[in-house]
MINU-116417 format. One record per residue (C-alpha): residue in one letter; y, x, z. Coordinates in nm, 4 decimals, decimal comma, padded with zeros to 6 digits. Layout:
// residues N
[r A [Y X Z]]
...
***
This chain:
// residues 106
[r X [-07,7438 -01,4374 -06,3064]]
[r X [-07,8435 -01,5433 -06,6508]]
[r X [-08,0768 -01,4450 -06,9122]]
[r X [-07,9254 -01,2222 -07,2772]]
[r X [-08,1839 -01,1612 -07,5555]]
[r X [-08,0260 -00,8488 -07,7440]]
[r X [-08,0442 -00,9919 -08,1169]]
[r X [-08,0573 -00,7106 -08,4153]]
[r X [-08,0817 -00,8712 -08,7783]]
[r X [-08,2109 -01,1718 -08,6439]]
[r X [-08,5158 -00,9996 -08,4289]]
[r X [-08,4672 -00,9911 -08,0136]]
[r X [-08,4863 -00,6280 -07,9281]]
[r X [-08,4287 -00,6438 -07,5691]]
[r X [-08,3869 -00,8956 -07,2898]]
[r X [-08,2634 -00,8737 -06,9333]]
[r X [-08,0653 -01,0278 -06,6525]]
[r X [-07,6796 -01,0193 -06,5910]]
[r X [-07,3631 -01,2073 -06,5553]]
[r X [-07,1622 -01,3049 -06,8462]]
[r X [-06,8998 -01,1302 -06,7751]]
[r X [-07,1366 -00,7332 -06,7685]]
[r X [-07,2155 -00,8737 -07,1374]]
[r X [-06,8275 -00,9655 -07,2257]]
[r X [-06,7564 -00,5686 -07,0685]]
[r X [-06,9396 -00,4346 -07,3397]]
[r X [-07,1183 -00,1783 -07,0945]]
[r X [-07,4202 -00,2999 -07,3072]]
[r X [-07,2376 -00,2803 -07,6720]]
[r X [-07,0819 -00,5450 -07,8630]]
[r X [-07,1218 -00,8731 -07,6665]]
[r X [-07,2033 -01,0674 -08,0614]]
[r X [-07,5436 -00,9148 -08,0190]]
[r X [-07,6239 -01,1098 -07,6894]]
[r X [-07,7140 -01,4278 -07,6729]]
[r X [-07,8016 -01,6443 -07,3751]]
[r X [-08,1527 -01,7012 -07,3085]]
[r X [-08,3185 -01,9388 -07,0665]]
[r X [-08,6241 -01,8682 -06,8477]]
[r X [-08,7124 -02,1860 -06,8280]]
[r X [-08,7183 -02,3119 -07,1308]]
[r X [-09,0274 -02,3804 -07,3233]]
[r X [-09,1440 -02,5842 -07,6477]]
[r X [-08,7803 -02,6646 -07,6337]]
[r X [-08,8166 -02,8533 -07,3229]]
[r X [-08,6155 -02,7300 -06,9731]]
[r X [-08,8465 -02,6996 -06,6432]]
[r X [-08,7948 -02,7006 -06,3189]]
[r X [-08,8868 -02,3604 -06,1378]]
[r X [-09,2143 -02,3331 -05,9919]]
[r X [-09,4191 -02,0957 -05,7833]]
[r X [-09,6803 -01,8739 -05,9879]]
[r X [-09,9771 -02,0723 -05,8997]]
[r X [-09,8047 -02,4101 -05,9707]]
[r X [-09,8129 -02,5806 -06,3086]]
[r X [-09,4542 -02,6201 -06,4745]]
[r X [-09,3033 -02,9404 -06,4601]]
[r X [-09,0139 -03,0673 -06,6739]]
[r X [-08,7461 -03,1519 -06,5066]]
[r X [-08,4756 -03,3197 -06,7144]]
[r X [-08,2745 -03,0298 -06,7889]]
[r X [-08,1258 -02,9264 -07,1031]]
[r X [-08,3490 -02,7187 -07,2897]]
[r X [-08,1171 -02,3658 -07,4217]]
[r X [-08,2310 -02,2771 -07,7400]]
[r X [-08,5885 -02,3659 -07,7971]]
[r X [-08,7666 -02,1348 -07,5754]]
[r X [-08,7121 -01,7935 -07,3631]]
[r X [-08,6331 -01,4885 -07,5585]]
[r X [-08,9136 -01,2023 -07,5669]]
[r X [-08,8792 -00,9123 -07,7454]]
[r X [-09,0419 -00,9464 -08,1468]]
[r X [-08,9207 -01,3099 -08,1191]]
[r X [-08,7122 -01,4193 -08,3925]]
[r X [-08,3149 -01,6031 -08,2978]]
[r X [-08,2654 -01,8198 -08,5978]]
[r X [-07,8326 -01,8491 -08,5647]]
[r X [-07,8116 -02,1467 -08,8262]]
[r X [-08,0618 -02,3985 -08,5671]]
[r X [-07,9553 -02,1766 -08,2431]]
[r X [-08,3259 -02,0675 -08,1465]]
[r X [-08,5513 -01,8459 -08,0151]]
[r X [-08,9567 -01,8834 -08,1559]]
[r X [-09,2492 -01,6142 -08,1356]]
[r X [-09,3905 -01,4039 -08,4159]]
[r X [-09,6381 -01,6383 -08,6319]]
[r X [-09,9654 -01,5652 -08,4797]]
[r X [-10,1978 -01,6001 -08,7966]]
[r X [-10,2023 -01,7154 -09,1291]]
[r X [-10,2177 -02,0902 -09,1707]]
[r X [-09,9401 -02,1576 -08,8686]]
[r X [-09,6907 -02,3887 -08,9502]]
[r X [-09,3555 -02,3457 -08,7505]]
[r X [-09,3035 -02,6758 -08,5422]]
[r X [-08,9189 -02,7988 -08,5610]]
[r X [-08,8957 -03,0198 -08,2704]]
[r X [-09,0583 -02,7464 -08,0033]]
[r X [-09,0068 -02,4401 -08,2066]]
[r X [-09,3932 -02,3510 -08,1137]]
[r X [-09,6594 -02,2791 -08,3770]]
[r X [-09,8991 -02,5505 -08,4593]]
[r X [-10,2135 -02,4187 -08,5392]]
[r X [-10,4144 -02,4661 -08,9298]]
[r X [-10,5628 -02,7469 -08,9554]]
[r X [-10,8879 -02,8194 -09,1033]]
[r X [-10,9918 -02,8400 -09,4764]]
***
């Protein structure tokens, strides 16, 4: 199974688990709005799966579109990412990780 952010005007309004071809049916609407997600994908970076109590550990992988969809995230089509809502003024939206770096002093 795989991972399908449900992508409205840009903004991920849903996320859940199914095979590519339950999103190419169309049972969920118009496949164009789904867009593969990957759980373990972080700060653009691909880790290994871990138990809950174990740190995450990169593993080499191939990092799918910046991080895992959430719902309020935002899937920018022209760079082919997923990043969070800004979480407070003074953020500045980090290219290479597609995390927010936070304000820096002044």
């Amino acid at each position: 199974m795989s991972y399908f952010a449900k992508v409205q005007d840009g903004l991920v309004t849903g996320v859940m688990s199914a095979s590519q071809s339950v999103i190419d049916s169309g049972l969920f609407g118009d496949p164009s709005i789904w867009v593969q997600t990957s759980y373990n994908t972080y700060g653009n970076v691909h880790y290994a799966p871990s138990p809950p109590a174990e740190p995450m550990t990169p593993d080499g992988g191939v990092a799918l579109r910046g991080n895992y969809a959430a719902i309020g995230y935002t899937y920018d089509s022209v760079n082919n990412v997923f990043y969070a809502p800004c979480p407070g003024p003074g953020y500045t939206l980090n290219i290479s990780t597609w995390l927010w770096d936070p304000p820096t002093g002044g």
